[in-house]
C-alpha positions as CSV (number, residue, x, y, z in Angstrom):
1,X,147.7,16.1,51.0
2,X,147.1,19.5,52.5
3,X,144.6,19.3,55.3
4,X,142.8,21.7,57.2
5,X,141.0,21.6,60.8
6,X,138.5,24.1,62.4
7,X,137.8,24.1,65.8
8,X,137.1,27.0,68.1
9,X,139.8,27.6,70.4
10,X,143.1,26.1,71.9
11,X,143.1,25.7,75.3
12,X,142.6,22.4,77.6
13,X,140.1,20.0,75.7
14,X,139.8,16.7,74.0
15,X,138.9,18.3,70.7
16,X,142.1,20.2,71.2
17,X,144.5,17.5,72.0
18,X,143.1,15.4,69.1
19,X,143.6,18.4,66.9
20,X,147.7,18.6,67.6
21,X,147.7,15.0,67.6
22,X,146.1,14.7,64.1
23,X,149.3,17.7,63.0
24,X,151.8,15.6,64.4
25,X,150.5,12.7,62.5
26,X,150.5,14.4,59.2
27,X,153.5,15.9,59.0
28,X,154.7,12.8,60.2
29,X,154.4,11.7,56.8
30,X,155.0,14.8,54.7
31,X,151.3,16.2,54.6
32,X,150.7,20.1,55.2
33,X,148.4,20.7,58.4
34,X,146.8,24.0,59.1
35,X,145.0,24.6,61.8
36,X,142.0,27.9,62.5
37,X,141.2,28.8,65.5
38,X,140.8,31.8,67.8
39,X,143.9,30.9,69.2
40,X,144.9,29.3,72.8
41,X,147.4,28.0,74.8
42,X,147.7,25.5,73.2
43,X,148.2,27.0,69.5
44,X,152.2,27.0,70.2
45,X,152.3,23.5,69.7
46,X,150.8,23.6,65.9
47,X,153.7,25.6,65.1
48,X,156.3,23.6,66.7
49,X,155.1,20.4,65.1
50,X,155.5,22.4,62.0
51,X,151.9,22.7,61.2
52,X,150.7,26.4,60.4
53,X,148.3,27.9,62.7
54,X,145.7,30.9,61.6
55,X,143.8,32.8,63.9
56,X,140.1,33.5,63.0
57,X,137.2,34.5,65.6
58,X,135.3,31.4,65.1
59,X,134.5,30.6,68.2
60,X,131.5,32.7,69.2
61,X,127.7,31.1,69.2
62,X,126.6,34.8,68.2
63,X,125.3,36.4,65.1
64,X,127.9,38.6,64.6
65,X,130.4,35.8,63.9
66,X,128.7,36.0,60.4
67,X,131.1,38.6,59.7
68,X,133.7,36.3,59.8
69,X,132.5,34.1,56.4
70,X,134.2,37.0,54.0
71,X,137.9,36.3,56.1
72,X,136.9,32.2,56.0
73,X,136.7,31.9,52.5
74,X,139.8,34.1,51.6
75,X,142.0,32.4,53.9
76,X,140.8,29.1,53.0
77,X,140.9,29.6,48.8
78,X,144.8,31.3,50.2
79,X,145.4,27.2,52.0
80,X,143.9,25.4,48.9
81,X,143.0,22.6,51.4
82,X,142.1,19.1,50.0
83,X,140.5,18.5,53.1
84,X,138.9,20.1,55.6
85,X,138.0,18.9,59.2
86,X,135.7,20.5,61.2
87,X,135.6,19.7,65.6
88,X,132.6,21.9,66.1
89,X,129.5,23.2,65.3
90,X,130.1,27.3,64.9
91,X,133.0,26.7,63.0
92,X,131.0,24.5,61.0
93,X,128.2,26.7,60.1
94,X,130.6,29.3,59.2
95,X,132.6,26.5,56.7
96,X,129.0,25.7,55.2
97,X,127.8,28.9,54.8
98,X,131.6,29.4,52.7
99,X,132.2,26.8,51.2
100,X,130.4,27.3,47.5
101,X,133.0,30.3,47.4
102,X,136.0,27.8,48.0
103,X,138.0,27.5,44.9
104,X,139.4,24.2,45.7
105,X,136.2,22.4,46.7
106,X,137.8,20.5,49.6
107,X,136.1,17.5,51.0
108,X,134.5,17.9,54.3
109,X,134.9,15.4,57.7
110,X,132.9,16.4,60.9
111,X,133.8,15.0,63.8
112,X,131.0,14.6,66.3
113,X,132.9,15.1,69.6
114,X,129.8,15.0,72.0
115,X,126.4,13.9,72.6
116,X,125.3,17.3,70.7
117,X,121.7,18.5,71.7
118,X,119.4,17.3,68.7
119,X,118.4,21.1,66.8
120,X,118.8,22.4,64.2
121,X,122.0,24.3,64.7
122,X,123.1,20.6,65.7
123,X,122.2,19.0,62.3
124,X,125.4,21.5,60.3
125,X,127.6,18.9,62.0
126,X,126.1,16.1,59.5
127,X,126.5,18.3,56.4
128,X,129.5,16.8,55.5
129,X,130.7,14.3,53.0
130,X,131.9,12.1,56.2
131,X,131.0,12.0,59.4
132,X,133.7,10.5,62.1
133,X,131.8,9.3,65.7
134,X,133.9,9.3,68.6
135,X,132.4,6.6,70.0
136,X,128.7,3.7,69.5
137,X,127.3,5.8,72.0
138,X,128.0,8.9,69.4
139,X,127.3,6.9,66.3
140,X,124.3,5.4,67.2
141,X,123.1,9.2,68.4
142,X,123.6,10.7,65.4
143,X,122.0,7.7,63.9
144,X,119.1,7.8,65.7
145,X,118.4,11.3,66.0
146,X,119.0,13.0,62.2
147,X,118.5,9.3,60.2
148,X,122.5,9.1,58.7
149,X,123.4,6.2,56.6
150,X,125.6,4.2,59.3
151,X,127.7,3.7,55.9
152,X,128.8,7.6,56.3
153,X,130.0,7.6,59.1
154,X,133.1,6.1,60.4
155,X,133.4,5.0,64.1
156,X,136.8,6.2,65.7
157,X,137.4,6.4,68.8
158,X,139.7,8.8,70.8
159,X,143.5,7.5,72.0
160,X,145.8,8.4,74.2
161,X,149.5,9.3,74.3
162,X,151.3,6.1,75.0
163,X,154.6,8.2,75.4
164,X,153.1,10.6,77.5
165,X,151.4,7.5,79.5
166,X,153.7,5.5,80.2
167,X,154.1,3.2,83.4
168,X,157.2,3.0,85.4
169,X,158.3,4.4,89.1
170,X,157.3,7.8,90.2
171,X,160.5,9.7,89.9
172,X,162.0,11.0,93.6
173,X,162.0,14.4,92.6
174,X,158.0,14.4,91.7
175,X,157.4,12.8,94.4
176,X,158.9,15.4,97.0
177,X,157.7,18.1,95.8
178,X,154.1,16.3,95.4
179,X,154.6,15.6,99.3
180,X,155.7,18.7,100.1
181,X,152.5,20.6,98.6
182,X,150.1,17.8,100.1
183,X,151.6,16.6,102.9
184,X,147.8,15.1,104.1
185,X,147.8,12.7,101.0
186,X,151.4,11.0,102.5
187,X,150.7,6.8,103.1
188,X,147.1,7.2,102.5
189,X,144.9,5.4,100.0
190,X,144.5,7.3,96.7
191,X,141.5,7.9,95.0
192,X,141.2,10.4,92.1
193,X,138.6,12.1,89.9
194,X,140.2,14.2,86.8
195,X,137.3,16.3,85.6
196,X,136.0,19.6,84.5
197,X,134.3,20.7,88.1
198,X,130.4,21.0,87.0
199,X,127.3,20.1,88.1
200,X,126.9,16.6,85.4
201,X,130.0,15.1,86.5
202,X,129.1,13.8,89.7
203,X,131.6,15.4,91.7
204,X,129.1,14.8,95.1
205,X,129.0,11.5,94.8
206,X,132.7,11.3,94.9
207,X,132.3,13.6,98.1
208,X,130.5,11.5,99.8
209,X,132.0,8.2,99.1
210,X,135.3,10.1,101.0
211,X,132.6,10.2,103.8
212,X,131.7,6.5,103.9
213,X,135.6,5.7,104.2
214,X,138.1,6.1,107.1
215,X,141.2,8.4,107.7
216,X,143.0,5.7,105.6
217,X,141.9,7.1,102.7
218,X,142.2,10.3,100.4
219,X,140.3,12.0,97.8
220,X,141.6,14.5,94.9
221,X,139.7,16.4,92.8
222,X,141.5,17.5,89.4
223,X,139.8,20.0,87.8
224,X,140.4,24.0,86.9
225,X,138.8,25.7,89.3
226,X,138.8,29.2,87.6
227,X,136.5,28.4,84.9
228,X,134.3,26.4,87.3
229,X,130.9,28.2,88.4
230,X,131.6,30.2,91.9
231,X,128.2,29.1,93.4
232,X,128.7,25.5,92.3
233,X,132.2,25.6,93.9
234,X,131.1,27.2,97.0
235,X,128.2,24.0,97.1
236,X,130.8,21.5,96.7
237,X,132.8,22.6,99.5
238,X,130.2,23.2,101.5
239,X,129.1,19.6,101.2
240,X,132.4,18.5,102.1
241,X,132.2,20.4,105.2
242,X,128.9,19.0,105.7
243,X,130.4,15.8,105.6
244,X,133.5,16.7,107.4
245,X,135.8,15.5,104.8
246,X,137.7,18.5,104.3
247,X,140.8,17.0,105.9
248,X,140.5,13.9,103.7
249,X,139.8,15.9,100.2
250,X,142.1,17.9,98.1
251,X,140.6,19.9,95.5
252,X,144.2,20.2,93.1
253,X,142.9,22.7,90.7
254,X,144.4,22.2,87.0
255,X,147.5,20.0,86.9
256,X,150.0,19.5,84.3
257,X,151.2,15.8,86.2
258,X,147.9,13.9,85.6
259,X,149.9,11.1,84.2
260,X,152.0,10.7,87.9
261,X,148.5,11.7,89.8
262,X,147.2,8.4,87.9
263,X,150.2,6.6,88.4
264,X,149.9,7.5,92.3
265,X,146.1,6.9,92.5
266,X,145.1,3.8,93.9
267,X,141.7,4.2,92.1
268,X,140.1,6.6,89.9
269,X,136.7,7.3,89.3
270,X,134.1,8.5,86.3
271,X,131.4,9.5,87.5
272,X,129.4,12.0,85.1
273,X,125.7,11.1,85.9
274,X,125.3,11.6,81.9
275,X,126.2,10.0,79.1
276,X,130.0,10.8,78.3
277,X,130.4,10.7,74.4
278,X,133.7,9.1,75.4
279,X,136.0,7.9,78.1
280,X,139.4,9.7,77.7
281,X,140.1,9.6,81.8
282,X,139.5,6.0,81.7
283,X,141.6,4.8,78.9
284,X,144.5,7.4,80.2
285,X,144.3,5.8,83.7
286,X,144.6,2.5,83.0
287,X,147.2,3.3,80.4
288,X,149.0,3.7,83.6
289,X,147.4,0.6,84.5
290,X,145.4,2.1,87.7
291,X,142.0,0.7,88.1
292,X,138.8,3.2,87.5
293,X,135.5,3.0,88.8
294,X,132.2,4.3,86.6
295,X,128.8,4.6,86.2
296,X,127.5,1.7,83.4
297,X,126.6,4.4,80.7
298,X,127.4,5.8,77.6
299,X,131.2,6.1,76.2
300,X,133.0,5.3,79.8
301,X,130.7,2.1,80.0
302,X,132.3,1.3,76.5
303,X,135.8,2.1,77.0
304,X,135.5,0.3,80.5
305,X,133.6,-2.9,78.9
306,X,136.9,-3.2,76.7
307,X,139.4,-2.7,79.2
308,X,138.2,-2.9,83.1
309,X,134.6,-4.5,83.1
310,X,135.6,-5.1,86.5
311,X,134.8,-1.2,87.2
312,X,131.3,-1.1,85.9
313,X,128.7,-0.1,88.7
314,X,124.5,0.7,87.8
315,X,124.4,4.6,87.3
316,X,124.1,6.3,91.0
317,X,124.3,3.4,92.9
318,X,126.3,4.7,95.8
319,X,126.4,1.5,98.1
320,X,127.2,-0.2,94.6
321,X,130.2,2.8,94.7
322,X,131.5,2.0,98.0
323,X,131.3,-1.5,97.9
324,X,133.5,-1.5,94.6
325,X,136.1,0.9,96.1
326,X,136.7,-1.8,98.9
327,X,136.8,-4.3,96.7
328,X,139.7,-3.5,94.6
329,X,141.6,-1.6,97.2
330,X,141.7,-5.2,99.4
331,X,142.8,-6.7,96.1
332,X,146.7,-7.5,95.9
333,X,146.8,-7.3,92.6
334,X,144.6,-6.4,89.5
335,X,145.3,-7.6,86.1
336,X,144.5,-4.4,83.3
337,X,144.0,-5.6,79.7
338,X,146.0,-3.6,77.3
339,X,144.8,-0.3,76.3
340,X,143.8,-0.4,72.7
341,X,142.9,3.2,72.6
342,X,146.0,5.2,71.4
343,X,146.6,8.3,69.6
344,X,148.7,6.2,66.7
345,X,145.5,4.1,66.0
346,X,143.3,7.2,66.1
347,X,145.3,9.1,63.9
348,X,145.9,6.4,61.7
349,X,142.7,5.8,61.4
350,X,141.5,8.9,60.7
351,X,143.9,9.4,57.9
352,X,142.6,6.2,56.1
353,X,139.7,8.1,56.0
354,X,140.9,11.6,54.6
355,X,142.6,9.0,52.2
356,X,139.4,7.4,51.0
357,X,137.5,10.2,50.6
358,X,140.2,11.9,48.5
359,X,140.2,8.5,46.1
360,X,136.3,8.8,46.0
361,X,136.7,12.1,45.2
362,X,139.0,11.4,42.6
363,X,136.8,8.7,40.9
364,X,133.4,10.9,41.0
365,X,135.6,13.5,38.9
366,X,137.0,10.9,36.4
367,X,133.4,9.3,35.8
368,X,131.8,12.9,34.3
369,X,134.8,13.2,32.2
């Protein structure tokens, strides 16, 4: 099986980590994977999986990435793919507007990532032969809004790295050099929010439940802050002055160590005031088997209802917020069910569908003989 995936860039994403992980599983098992994109920091990693990566400007939401369909098609009838995935609506409307010139006439999987706004430029993502949902909240979106069959699409839901999580004592070098960059987070209580830094994530509520605790207790926000808006940066910190938490939150910037930030967290939080198409901090977190807190909507309200119902709260609910923070920080010990989101299941999943739709293929072709 030769398969193909189209997604924008590589840098720091949940599109892009599923990507490499769907590489890694297919030349687990002897497939070829090729990947186009307009490249990243990440791309190093589809080469050294040994999956082939090709870069292609297919990235940009602008008119003039219409110029790239003639490279498309010749580099995709040069690949031959039997499949091809696409992670993204621009590279998708550049794959449908090719794809009568392919030569090999691949089958095409979407993947509907996120809660996509409902347009027109939206819809390419369902003009596929098969259509993978990341999550019910995603499915029942696309069901809803652009009337899909439920029978074509396939519900499968993001996983996580159970090497890469994996529970077990800090190690004492990590842990001095953590102290020695944050001295103010030594013998406090640790509670965590990994997010992009943007206005939908409900970074101020996390603010202020800092400011409804005491000196016990310590606040980091993960998160790049170079690709986070300047004015929106400047708010949140002046809210935390405001609330005179500044000695009491940490705002880390990107890490590379979120697994030991989880593992050293006490609690961690989800707090996006909109629906999340799915809950990759949760299921990573308590991986670790730390507890996390969220708002009861969308795909964090699902991936917490399997694994931590205890950590539901009613969206916005800030006493609700506060109250639950106490709770399990005065709890001895909490009890995680097993995390049955994981990157072998997701991968394996999705290649029993490349599978299927390869034998379907197969069939439609032998009946018109």
């Amino acid at each position: 099986m030769r398969v193909l995936q189209l997604l924008p860039e590589l840098n720091q994403g949940g599109v892009e980590r599923g990507t490499i992980d769907m590489v890694e599983g297919l030349k687990a098992i002897g497939h070829d994977a090729h990947v186009i994109s307009a490249g990243g920091a990440m791309a190093a990693q589809i080469e050294s999986l040994g999956g082939v990566h090709h870069t292609l400007p297919i990235h940009r939401k602008h008119i003039k990435s219409l110029l790239v369909v003639p490279q498309l098609i010749q580099l995709v009838n040069s690949i031959k793919p039997d499949i091809i995935h696409v992670r993204s609506r621009v590279p998708a409307w550049l794959n449908h507007l090719a794809k009568s010139k392919y030569i090999s006439k691949p089958v095409i999987v979407s993947t509907f990532h996120g809660l996509y706004s409902v347009s027109g430029y939206s819809k390419v993502m369902t003009k596929a032969d098969r259509i993978i949902a990341i999550s019910n909240t995603v499915k029942e979106h696309v069901i809803e809004n652009y009337r899909i069959h439920p029978a074509k699409i396939s519900l499968i839901p993001r996983g996580c790295d159970t090497n890469q999580f994996k529970t077990g004592d800090l190690s004492p070098a990590w842990q001095k050099q953590w102290f020695e960059s944050f001295p103010q987070t030594k013998d406090k209580k640790i509670l965590s929010l990994v997010s992009r830094l943007s206005e939908k994530k409900g970074i101020d509520h996390f603010i202020k439940l800092l400011s409804r605790l005491d000196d016990d207790h310590h606040g980091l926000i993960v998160g790049s802050l170079e690709h986070c808006k300047p004015k929106y940066l400047a708010s949140l910190k002046a809210l935390v002055n405001v609330l005179g938490v500044s000695d009491r939150i940490t705002f880390c910037g990107l890490r590379r160590d979120v697994r030991e930030i989880y593992a050293l967290s006490d609690v961690t939080y989800a707090l996006k005031i909109e629906p999340e198409a799915f809950g990759r901090t949760v299921i990573e977190a308590i991986q670790m088997q730390t507890p996390v807190v969220g708002w009861n909507i969308g795909g964090v309200a699902e991936s917490l209802n399997v694994l931590f119902p205890e950590g539901l709260i009613p969206l916005k609910d800030e006493q609700a917020l506060l109250e639950k923070t106490k709770s399990l920080l005065a709890q001895k010990s909490i009890t995680l069910k097993e995390n049955i989101f994981t990157k072998d299941k997701m991968v394996a999943e999705t290649l029993g569908v490349y599978e299927a739709m390869l034998r379907q293929k197969d069939l439609e072709y032998e009946s018109v003989q």
